[in-house]
N, C-alpha and C positions, 0 to 999 in steps of 0.2 A: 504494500500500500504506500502510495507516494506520500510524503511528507509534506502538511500544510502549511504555505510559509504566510509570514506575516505581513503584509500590503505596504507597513512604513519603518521594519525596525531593519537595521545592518546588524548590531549586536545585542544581548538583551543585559539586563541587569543582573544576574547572576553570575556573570565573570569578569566583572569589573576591578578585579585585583589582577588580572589575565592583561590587560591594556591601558595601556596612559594614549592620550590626545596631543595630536600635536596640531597648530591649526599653519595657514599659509593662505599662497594663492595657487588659482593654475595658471601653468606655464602659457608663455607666448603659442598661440597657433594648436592649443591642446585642447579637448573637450571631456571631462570625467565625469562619470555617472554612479550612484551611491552604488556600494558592491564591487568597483575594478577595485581590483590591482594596483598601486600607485609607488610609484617612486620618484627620490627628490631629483630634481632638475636644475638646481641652483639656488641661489639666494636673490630674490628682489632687491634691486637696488634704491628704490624707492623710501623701502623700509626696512628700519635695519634687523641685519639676522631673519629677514623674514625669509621661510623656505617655499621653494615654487617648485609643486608637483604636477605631475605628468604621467598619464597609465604607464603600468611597465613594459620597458622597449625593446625586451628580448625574449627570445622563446627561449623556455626550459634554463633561465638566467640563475647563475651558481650563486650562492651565500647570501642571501637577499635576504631581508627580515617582512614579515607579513605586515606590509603597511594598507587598509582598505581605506577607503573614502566612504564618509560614513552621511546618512540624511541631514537636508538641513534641519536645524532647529528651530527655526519658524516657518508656516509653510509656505508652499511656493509659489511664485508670482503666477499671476491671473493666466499666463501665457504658456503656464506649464501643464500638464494633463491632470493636475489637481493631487498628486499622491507624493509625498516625499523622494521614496522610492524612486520614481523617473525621473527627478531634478536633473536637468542640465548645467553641468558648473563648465561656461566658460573662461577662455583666457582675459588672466586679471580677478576672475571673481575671487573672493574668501572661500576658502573650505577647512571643512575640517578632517581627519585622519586619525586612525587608530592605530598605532604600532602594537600590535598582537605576539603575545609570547607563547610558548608551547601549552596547550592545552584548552585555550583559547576557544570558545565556539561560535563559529561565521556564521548566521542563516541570511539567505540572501545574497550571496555571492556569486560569479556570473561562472557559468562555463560556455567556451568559444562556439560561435559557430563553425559546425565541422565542412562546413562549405568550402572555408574560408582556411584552414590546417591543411598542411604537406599529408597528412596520413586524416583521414573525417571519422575515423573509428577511434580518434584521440579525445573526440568530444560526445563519445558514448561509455558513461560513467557507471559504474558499480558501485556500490558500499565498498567501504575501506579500502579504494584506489588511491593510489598516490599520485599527487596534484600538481600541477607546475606551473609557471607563467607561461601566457602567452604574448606576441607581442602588441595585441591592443590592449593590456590590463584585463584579461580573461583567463581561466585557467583551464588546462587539457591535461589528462594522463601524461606522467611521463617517468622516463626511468633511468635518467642523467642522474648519477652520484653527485649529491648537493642538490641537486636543484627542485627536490621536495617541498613544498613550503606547507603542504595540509596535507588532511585524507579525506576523502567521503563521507559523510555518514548517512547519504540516500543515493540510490540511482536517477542517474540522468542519462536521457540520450537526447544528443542536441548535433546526431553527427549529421543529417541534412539540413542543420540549419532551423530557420523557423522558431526560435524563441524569443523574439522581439524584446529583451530586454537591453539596458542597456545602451541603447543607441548602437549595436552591434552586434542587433539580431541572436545573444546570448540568450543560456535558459540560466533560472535560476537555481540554486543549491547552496546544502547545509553542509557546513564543514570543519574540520578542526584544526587547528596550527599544529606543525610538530618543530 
């Protein structure tokens, strides 16, 4: 039985000693969606020490700590489809982020469209598969030493595609940091 996800949360309140916040903007020319993947991209020069994230830009990328982009907390302008969850944060907006530690549990987080992956059976997930970046800020099975960043803990198939989330036709999924 598939797992019911929740329409606005990325993390819930139960593993909040699991994750600190770190907030920023997005990068120049970048669009992030609650649920990628994100990694930093520099520091705005505008504002000091502010960091500017960016989905992450590698497939199956070694040593990476699970940073997600998490809902806004107020919700979202008239322009938006109304649900936290689809917010669009473009370049320059504020966002906020969650650096996740092991154990960590993700609901709502995207897996790739397999349309769009060198292998499309990389974006057909099982329980307890092991998870990796892809390079829109999505995650696909993978099995590069290091570059584990979670497991499953429901099945997904999203290998043709067709899960509209995201802004990159992702599906969603529950997950947990290793």
């Amino acid at each position: 039985m598939p797992t019911t996800h929740s329409d606005v949360k990325i993390l819930g309140s139960a593993d909040s000693e699991l994750y600190s916040y770190q907030e920023g903007v997005v990068a120049a020319g970048e669009t992030i969606y609650p649920g990628m993947v994100v990694e930093k991209a520099g520091e705005n020069s505008d504002y000091e020490e502010t960091p500017e994230f960016q989905p992450v830009s590698s497939v199956e990328k070694i040593g990476e700590n699970f940073m997600v982009a998490l809902e806004p907390d107020t919700p979202p302008h008239s322009n938006d489809t109304g649900l936290p969850i689809q917010h669009e944060y473009t370049a320059g907006q504020s966002i906020q982020v969650a650096v996740c530690q092991p154990g960590c549990a993700v609901q709502n987080a995207l897996v790739a469209d397999g349309g769009v992956l060198t292998t499309a059976s990389d974006a057909n997930v099982s329980y307890d598969d092991a998870l990796g970046s892809n390079d829109d800020g999505t995650l696909q099975k993978t099995t590069a030493g290091g570059s584990v960043l979670c497991r499953a803990r429901e099945a997904v198939d999203n290998s043709s595609g067709g899960g509209g989330a995201g802004g990159v036709d992702a599906a969603r999924i529950n997950v947990e940091v290793v």
